[in-house]
PLY file of the C-alpha trace (Angstrom):
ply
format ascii 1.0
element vertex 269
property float x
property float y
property float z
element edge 268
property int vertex1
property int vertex2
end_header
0.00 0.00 0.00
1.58 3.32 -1.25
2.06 5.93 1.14
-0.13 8.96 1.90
0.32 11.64 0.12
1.26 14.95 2.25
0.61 17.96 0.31
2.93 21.00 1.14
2.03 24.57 0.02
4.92 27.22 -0.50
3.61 30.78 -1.13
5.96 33.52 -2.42
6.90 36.95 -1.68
5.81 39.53 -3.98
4.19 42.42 -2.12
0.73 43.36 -2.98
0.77 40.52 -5.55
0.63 37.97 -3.06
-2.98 38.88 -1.92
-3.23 36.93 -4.51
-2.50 33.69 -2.08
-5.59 33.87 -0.05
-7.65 33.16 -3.55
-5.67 30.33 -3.61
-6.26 29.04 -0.49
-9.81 29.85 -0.63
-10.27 27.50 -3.74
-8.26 24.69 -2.35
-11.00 25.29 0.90
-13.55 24.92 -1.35
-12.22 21.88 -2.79
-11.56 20.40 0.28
-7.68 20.14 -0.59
-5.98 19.11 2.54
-2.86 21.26 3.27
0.06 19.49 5.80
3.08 21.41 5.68
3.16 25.63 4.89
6.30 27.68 4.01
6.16 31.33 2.91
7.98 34.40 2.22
7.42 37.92 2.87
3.34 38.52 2.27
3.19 34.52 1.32
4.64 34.30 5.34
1.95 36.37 6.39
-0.97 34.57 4.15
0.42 31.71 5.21
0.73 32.03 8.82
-2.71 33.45 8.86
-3.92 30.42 7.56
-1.95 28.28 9.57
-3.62 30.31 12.68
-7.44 31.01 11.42
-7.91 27.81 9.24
-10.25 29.92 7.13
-9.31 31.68 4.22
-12.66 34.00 3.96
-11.27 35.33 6.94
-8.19 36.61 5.87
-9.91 38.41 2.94
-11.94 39.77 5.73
-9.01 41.05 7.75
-7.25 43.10 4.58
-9.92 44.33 3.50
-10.81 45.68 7.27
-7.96 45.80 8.73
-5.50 46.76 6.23
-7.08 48.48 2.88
-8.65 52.00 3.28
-8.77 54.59 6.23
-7.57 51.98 8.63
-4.38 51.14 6.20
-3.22 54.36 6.03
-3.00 55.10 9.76
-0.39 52.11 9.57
2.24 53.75 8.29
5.17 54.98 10.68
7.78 57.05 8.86
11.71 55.49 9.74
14.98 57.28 8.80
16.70 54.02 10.30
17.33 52.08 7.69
13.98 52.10 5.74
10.95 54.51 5.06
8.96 52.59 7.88
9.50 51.46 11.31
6.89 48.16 10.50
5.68 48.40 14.55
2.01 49.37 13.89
1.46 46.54 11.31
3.21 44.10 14.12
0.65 45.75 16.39
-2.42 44.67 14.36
-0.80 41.00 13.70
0.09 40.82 17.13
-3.72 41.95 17.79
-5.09 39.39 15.32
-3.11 36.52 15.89
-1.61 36.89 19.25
1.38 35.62 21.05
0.90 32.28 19.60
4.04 30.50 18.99
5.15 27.70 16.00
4.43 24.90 18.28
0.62 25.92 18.90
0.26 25.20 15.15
-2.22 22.75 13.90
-0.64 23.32 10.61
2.82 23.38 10.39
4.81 26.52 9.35
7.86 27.48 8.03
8.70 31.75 7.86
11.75 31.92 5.67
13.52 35.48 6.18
17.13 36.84 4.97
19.87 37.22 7.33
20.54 40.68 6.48
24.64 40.65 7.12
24.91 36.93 5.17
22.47 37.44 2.41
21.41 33.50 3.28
17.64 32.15 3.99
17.24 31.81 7.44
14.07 29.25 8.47
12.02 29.97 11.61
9.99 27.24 12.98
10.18 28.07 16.30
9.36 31.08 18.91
6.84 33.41 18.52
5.42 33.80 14.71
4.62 37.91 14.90
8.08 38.34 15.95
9.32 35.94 12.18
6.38 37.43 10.03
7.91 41.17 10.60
11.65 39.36 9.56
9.91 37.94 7.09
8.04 40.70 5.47
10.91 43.77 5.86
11.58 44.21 2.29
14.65 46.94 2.26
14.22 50.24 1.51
10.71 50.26 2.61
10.77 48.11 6.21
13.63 48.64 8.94
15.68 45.57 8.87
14.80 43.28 12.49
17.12 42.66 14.85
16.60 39.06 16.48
18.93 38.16 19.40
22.43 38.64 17.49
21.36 38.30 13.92
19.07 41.03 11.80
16.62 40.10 9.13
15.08 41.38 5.91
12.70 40.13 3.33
12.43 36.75 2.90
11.92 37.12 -0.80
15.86 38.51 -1.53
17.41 34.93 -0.92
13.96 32.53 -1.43
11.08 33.89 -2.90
9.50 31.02 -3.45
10.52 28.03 -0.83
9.31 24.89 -2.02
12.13 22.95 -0.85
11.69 24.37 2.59
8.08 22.78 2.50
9.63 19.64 1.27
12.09 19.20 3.47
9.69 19.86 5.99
7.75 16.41 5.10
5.21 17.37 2.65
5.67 14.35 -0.14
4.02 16.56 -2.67
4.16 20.58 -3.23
1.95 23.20 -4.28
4.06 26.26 -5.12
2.26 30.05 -5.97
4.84 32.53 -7.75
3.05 36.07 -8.13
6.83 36.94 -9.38
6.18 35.29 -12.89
4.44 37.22 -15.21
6.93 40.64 -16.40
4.57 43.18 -17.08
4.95 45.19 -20.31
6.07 48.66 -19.41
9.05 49.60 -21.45
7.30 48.88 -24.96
4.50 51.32 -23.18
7.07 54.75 -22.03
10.68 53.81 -21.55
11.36 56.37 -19.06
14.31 55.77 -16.45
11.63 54.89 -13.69
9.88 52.26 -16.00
12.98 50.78 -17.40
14.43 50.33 -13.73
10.94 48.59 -12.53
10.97 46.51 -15.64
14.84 45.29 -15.13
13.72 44.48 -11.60
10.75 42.64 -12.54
12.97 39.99 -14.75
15.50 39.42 -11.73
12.91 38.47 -9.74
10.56 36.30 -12.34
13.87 34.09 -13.00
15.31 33.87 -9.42
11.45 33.11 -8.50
11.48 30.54 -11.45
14.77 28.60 -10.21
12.97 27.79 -7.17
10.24 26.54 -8.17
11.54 23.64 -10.56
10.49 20.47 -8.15
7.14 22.22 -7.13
4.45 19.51 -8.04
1.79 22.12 -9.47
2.83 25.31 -10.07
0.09 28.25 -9.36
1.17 31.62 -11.52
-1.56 34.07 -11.28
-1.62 36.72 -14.09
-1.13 39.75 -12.47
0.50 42.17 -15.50
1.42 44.87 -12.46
4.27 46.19 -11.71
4.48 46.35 -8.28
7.93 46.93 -5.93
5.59 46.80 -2.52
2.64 47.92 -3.92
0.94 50.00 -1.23
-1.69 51.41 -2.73
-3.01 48.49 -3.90
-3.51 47.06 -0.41
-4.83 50.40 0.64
-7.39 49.75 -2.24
-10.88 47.76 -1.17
-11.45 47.00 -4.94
-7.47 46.23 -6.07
-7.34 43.91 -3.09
-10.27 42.08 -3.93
-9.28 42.20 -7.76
-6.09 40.41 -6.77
-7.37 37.88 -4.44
-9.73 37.27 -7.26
-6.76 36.33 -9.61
-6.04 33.72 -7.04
-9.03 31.58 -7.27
-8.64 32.14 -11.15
-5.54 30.89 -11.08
-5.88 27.88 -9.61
-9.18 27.07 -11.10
-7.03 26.22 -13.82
-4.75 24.17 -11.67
-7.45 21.94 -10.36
-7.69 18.84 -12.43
-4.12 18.49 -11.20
-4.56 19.70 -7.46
-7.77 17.28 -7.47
-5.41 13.76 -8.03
-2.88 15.06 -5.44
-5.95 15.19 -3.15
-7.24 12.01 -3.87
-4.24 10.35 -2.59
-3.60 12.40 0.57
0 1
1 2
2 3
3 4
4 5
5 6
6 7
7 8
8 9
9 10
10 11
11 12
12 13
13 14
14 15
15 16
16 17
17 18
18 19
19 20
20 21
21 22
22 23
23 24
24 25
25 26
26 27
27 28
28 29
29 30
30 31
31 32
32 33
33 34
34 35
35 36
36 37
37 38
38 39
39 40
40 41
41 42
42 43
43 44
44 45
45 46
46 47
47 48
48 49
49 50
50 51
51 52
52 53
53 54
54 55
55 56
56 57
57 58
58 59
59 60
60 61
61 62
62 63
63 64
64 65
65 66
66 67
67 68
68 69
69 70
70 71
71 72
72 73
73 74
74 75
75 76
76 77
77 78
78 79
79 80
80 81
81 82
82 83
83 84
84 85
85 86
86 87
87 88
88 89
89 90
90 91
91 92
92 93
93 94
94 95
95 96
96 97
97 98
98 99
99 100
100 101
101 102
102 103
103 104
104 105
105 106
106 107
107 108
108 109
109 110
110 111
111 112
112 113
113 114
114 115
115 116
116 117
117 118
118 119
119 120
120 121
121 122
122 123
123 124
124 125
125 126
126 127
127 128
128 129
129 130
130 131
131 132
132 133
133 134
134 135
135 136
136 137
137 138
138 139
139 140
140 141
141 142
142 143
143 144
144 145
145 146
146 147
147 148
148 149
149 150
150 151
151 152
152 153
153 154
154 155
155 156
156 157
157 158
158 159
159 160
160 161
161 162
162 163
163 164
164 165
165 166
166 167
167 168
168 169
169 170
170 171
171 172
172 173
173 174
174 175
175 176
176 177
177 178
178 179
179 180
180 181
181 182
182 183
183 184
184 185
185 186
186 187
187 188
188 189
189 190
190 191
191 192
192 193
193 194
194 195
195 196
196 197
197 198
198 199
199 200
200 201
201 202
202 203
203 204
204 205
205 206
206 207
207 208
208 209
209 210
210 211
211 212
212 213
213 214
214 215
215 216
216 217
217 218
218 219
219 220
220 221
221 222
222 223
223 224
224 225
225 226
226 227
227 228
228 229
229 230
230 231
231 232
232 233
233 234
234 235
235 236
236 237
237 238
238 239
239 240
240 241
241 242
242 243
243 244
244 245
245 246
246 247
247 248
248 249
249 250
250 251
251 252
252 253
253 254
254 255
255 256
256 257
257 258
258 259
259 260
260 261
261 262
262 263
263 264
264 265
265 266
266 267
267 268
């Protein structure tokens, strides 16, 4: 008798484009897709370890859209000359409100937070201590976050050394893997105005589609939702009610597609 199949999910970084998760997880809900294992990076961390928390997908819709898009959003923002353009503390504030002190271990899902150790430039895994304190390591993409200082090491984005960690999933005992790059599709700027600004976002955009790509290569289904947007962070799109639920939107779409596929890998879990 063959094995159980554990299916891992491994959600990338990719500011406001990875709103774009929770329409994936709200289809594989719907679908009754079992999930074992979770790794993300940057906003895939957070979706993730939302998920991992709440269970329910619908829920973390909810949440952006009232917690984070509109009037409440923009009271979030704490201006930093420390090393980035924000100090991050009053979006910890509402995670830590939301979620809690709860630590890996309470997990009924397991997680994995990949960040980047900040002086090394390597992936650095947390599966242990408290998950707020790894989702703001996770999540401080440089210039725009203040890099974290935890214990002797300081973190940045997860997404500069593994945007899109499907081996950490694996190695983490999921069998099979479910991987969602929002990093793949280059949008089509430069053809549009070539101007300095443009040209810089589009360059950008290719390093991170093909570093996304190269880890992604063993993912068992791939989820790429089509978001032609160029985005660095993307603020005002999660400060937008209707561009939030536009990209969460491209989610479900997404893997809609992706289902005949995700439907066997359930079948055997």
């Amino acid at each position: 008798m063959k094995p159980r199949t554990k299916i891992g999910l491994a959600l990338g970084s990719g500011g406001a484009r990875g709103l774009a998760h929770i329409g994936v997880l709200q289809m594989l809900q719907r679908n009754e897709v079992p999930i074992s294992h979770i790794a993300g990076s940057s906003i895939g961390a957070l979706v993730g370890a939302l998920f991992a928390v709440w269970g329910d997908a619908d829920r973390i819709e909810n949440f952006f859209i009232k917690e984070i898009s509109g009037r409440r959003g923009v009271k979030l923002f704490d201006p930093s000359f420390h090393g980035g353009i924000m100090h991050g503390e009053k979006i910890t504030k509402v995670l830590q409100t939301a979620i809690g002190d709860i630590e890996f271990s309470d997990l009924s899902v397991p997680l994995a937070i990949v960040a980047t150790n900040f002086e090394s430039g390597d992936p650095f895994v947390f599966k242990k201590g408290r998950v707020v304190e790894a989702l703001r390591a996770s999540f401080g993409i440089p210039p725009f976050f203040e890099p974290v200082r935890i214990g002797q090491q300081t973190y940045v984005d997860g997404g500069l050394s593994n945007p899109v960690p499907d081996d950490v999933v694996r190695s983490f005992g999921a069998t099979c893997v479910i991987a969602v790059d929002v990093e793949s599709r280059i949008p089509n700027t430069v053809k549009i105005k070539a101007t300095l600004i443009s040209t810089m976002l589009q360059a950008l955009s290719i390093a991170r589609r093909n570093f996304a790509l190269s880890t992604t290569r063993s993912s068992d289904i791939l989820i790429e939702p089509p978001i032609a947007h160029n985005l660095i962070v993307g603020f005002g799109d999660f400060l937008d009610q209707d561009r939030t639920k536009s990209l969460i939107a491209s989610g479900r779409n997404a893997t809609r597609l992706k289902l005949p596929g995700i439907l066997k890998l359930r079948d055997r879990s």
